[in-house]
C-alpha positions as CSV (number, residue, x, y, z in Angstrom):
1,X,73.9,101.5,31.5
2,X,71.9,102.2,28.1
3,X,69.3,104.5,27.6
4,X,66.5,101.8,27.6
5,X,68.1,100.7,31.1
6,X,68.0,104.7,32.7
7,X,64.4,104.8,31.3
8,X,63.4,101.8,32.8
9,X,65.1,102.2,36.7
10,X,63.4,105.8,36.1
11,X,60.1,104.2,35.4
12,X,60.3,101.9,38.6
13,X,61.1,104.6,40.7
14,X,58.5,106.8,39.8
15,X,55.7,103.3,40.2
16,X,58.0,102.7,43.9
17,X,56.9,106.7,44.5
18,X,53.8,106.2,43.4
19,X,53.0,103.2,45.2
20,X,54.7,104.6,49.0
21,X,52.9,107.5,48.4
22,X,49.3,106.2,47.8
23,X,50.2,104.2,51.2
24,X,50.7,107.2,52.9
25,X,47.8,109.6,51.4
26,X,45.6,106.6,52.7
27,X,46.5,108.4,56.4
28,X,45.2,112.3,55.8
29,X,42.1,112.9,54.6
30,X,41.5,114.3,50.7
31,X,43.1,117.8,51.1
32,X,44.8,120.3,48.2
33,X,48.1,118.7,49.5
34,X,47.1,115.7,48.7
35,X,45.7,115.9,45.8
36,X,48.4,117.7,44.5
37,X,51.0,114.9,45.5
38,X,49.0,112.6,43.2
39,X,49.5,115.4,40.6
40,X,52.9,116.0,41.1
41,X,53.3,112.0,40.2
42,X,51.6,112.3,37.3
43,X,53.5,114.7,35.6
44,X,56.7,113.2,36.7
45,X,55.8,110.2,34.7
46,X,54.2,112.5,32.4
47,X,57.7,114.6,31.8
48,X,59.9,111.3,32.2
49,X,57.7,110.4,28.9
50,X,58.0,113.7,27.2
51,X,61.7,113.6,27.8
52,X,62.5,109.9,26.4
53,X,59.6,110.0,24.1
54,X,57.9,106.7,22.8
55,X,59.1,104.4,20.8
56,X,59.5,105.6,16.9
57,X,56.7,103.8,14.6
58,X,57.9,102.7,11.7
59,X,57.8,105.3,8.6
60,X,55.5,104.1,6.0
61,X,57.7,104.0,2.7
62,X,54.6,104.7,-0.2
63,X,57.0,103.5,-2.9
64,X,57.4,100.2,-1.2
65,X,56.1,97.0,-3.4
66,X,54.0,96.3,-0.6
67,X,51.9,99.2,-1.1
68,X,51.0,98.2,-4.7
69,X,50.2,94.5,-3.6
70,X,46.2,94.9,-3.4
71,X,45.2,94.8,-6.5
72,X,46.2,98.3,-7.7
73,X,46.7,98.4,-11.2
74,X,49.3,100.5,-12.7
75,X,47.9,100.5,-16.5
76,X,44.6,101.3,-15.3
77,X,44.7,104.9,-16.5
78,X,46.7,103.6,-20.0
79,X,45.6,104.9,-22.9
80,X,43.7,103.1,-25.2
81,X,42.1,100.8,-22.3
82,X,38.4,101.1,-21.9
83,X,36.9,100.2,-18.5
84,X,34.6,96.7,-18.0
């Protein structure tokens, strides 16, 4: 399996936890237990993200031609040119 596969049957395990233990906290009433089985969920999904990380954005390249493409004039600061 790849990476994005791993990530993703860890993902649905940690919603199929979630989800079975929700159903079950529904039985005892609010208690430190319980509360910190919701907790315990939350950083697993919490560390499972810290551990695959997101997605990378893409890296902004400032010397790319799109960068220049509004309205940016190189010669502006030319010498000899006087402003309008």
């Amino acid at each position: 399996m790849s990476v994005e596969q791993d990530v993703s049957a860890a993902r649905g395990a940690i919603d199929a936890l979630e989800h079975a233990c929700s159903s079950l906290a529904r039985h005892f009433p609010d208690t430190v237990d319980a509360r910190r089985l919701r907790v315990d969920i939350a950083r697993l999904r919490e560390d499972l993200t810290l551990l695959c990380g997101t997605p990378p954005r893409p890296v902004h390249d400032p010397y790319a031609a799109s960068f220049y493409d509004d309205g940016y004039d190189q010669l502006m600061d030319a010498p000899g040119r006087r402003a309008l």
